[in-house]
N, C-alpha and C positions, 0 to 999 in steps of 0.2 A: 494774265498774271495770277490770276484769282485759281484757276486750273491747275497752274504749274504750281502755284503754292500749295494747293489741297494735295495734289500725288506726291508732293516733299513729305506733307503731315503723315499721309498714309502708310508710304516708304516706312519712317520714320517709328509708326507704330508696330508697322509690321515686325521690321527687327526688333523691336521692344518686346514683344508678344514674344517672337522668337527666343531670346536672352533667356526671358522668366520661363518658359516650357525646358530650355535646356538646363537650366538649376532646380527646376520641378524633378525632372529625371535625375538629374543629378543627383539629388538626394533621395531618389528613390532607390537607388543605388545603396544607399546604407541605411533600410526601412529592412529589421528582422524581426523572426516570430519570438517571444520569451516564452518560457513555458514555467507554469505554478503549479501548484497544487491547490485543487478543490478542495472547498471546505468540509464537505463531506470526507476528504480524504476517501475518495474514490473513483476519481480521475484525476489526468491531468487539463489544462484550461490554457490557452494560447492570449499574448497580449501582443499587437505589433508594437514596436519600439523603433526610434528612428538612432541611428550610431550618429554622435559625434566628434568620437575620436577617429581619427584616420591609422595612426600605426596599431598594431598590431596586442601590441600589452597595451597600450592606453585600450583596446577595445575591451580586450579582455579583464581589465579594474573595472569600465566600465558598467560590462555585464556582470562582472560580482557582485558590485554596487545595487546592479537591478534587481537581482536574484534574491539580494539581503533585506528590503525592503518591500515591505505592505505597497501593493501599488493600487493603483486609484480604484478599483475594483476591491474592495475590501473584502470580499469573498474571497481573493484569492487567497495564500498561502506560500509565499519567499521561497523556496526551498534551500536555499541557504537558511533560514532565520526558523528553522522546528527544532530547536533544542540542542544543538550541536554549535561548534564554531568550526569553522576552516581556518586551521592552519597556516599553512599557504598554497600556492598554485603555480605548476610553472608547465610550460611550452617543452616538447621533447621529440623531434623531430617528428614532426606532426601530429605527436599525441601529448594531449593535456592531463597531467597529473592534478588532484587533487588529495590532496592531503585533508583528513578531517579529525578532532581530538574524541576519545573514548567514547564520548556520551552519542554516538552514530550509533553503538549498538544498541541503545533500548527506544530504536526507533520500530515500533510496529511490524511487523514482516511486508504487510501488503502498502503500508505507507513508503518504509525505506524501496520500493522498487518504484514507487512512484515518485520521491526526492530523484532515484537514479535517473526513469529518465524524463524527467523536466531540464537536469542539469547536462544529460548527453542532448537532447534534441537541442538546446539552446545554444551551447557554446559550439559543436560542428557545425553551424548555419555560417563560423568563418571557415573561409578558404581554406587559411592555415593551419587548421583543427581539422584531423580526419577520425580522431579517436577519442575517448577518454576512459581514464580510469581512477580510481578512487583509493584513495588506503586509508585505515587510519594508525594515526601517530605512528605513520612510517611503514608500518606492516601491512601487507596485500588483506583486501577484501574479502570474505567470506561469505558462501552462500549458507542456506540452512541444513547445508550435507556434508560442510564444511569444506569443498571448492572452491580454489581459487577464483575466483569472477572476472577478472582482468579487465585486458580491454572489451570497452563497449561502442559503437557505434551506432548512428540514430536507426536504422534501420532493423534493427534487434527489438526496439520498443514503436509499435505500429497501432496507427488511430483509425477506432473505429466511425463510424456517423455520429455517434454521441461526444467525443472524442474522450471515450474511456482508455488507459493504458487496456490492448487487448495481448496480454500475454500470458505464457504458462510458467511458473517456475517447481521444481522437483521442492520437496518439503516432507522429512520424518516425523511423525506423529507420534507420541508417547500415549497410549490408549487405554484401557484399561475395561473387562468383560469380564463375564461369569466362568467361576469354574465349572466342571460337571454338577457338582452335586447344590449351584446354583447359591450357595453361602458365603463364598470369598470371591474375591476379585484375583484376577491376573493379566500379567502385562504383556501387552501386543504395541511390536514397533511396526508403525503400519509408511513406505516410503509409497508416496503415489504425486502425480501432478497435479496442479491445480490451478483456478484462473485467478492471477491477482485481483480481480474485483468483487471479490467477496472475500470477508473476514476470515482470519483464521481459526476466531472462535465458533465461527457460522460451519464451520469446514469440521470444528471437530463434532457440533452437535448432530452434522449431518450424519459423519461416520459411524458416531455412534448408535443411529435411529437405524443405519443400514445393519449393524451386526456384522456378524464374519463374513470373510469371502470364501468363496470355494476352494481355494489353495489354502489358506490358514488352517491351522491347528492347534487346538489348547485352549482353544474360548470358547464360549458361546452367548448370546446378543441377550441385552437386560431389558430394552425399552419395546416398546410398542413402536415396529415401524411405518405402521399407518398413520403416525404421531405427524402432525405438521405444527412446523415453524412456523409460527407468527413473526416475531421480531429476536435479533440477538444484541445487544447493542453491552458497553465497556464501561464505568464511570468510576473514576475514584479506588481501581482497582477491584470491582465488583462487577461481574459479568451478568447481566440481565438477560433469562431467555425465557420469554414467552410463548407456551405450546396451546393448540387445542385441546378440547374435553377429551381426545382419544388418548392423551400421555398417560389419566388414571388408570384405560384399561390392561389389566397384566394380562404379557400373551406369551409372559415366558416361565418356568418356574425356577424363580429366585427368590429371597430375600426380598422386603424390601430399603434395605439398607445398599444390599448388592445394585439396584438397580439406581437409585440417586445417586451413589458414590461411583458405580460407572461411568456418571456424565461428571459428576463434580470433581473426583479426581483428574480425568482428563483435561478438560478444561484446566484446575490449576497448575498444571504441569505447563501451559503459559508463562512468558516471562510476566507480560500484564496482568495477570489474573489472580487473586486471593480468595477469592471467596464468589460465592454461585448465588443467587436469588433468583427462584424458580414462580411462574407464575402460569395461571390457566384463564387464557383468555383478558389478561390484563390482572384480574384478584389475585391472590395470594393468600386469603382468608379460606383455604381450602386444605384436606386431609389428605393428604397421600396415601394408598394400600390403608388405611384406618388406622395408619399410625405416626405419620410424623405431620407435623402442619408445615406448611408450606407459606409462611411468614416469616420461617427459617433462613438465617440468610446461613447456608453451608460452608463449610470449612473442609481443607483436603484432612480423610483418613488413612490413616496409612494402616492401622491394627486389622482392616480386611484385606490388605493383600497379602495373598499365597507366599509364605516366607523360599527363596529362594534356597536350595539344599547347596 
């Protein structure tokens, strides 16, 4: 008896054991990735999340909800919740619209590509999402060449080992270099690709240190391109760039007014950007060409550009 009671108990547990593995799985079943934004804003960062809605719009409020909200990772970044609101959201035969109100455009260049795709990696993880696209207040998406963006799919935006967004997107630069005689500025639109994980203000100081390129014509380069980057970083509408002791030496003959307001104008031609504070090596208690200090925080000029005939 004793036997035949103990194989009852075991039976007994077995199915039990059984049961709870099958609703294990079961809800592994609706266990998907979220995607945010790093605090750095430059990546993106995956959180698994488990669904508890079963249809289809209840999933998808649900995942709004998630996207809108600081999640337990305080580092992360909502990418619903950076300055913007959604609209609303609807389902369109397997592509997800999203509607967002104005303030989407004074999001960052290299941040709004990483709102995009935290929000496409996220919401195609369902079945019934194979696309999505973005507008705001009604009107299609804009890239920075002013192309339609349309639809997106997760596969457009691809994670590297670090899982940084590893992408390129097209980007015109408004630039600004020496004329011949090295006294006025004039303007070079320069369209090239670039990798969203770097700044775009990191992007124009680069340009700048590079000088023209072999096809260009009408310029010629202001700064010292042995000059290296220390740090570029944004705050309060003032762009921060710190170079090595090689930025004081002149290797070109200009101005030097020509050759600061080369980078400064550039740079402000930024929707983010007002104003420049330039630094060597971290101080700023330093003279530039022996004539300006560089405690200056710069403002765009516009009296040295080459007046257009």
């Amino acid at each position: 008896m004793k036997k035949r009671l103990l194989s009852v108990i075991l039976c007994f547990l077995l199915l039990f054991c059984m049961a709870c593995g099958g609703e294990e799985q079961k809800d592994d079943e609706h266990v998907i990735k979220l995607y945010y934004v790093g605090s750095a804003e430059t990546k993106v960062v995956m959180q698994e999340h488990v669904l508890q809605a079963k249809d289809v719009q209840e999933q998808l409020a649900e995942i709004v909800a998630q996207l809108s909200t600081v999640p337990e990772k305080l580092e992360y970044k909502p990418p619903l919740a950076m300055g913007f609101s959604l609209n609303e959201y609807r389902l369109e035969n397997g592509g997800l619209v999203l509607d967002v109100d104005e303030k989407y455009k004074e999001l960052k260049p290299t941040t709004e590509v990483l709102v995009r795709a935290a929000l496409v990696r996220s919401f195609t993880q369902l079945p019934e999402v194979s696309y999505v696209s973005v507008t705001v207040a009604g009107a299609p998406l804009h890239d920075n060449l002013g192309n339609v963006i349309g639809l997106m799919s997760a596969d457009q935006f691809i994670d590297n080992a670090g899982s940084e967004i590893n992408t390129n997107e097209k980007v015109r630069l408004k630039l600004y270099f020496a004329n011949e005689a090295g006294n006025e500025l004039v303007t070079l639109n320069r369209t090239l690709d670039y990798n969203t994980n770097i700044s775009m203000e990191k992007l124009v100081v680069e340009q700048i240190l590079a000088g023209i390129a072999p096809a260009e014509s009408g310029g010629y380069p202001t700064l010292n391109s042995d000059t290296k980057i220390i740090s570029v970083a944004v705050k309060d509408g003032i762009c921060y760039v710190n170079f090595d002791q090689t930025f004081l030496t002149p290797a070109y003959s200009v101005t030097p007014e020509v050759a600061l307001y080369s980078l400064v104008n550039s740079l402000t031609e930024l929707s983010g950007v007002n104003k420049v504070q330039i630094s060597i090596n971290g101080e700023t208690n330093v003279m530039y060409m022996e004539k300006y200090s560089l405690t200056t925080i710069f403002e765009r000029n516009l009296d040295l550009i080459v007046k257009e005939e």
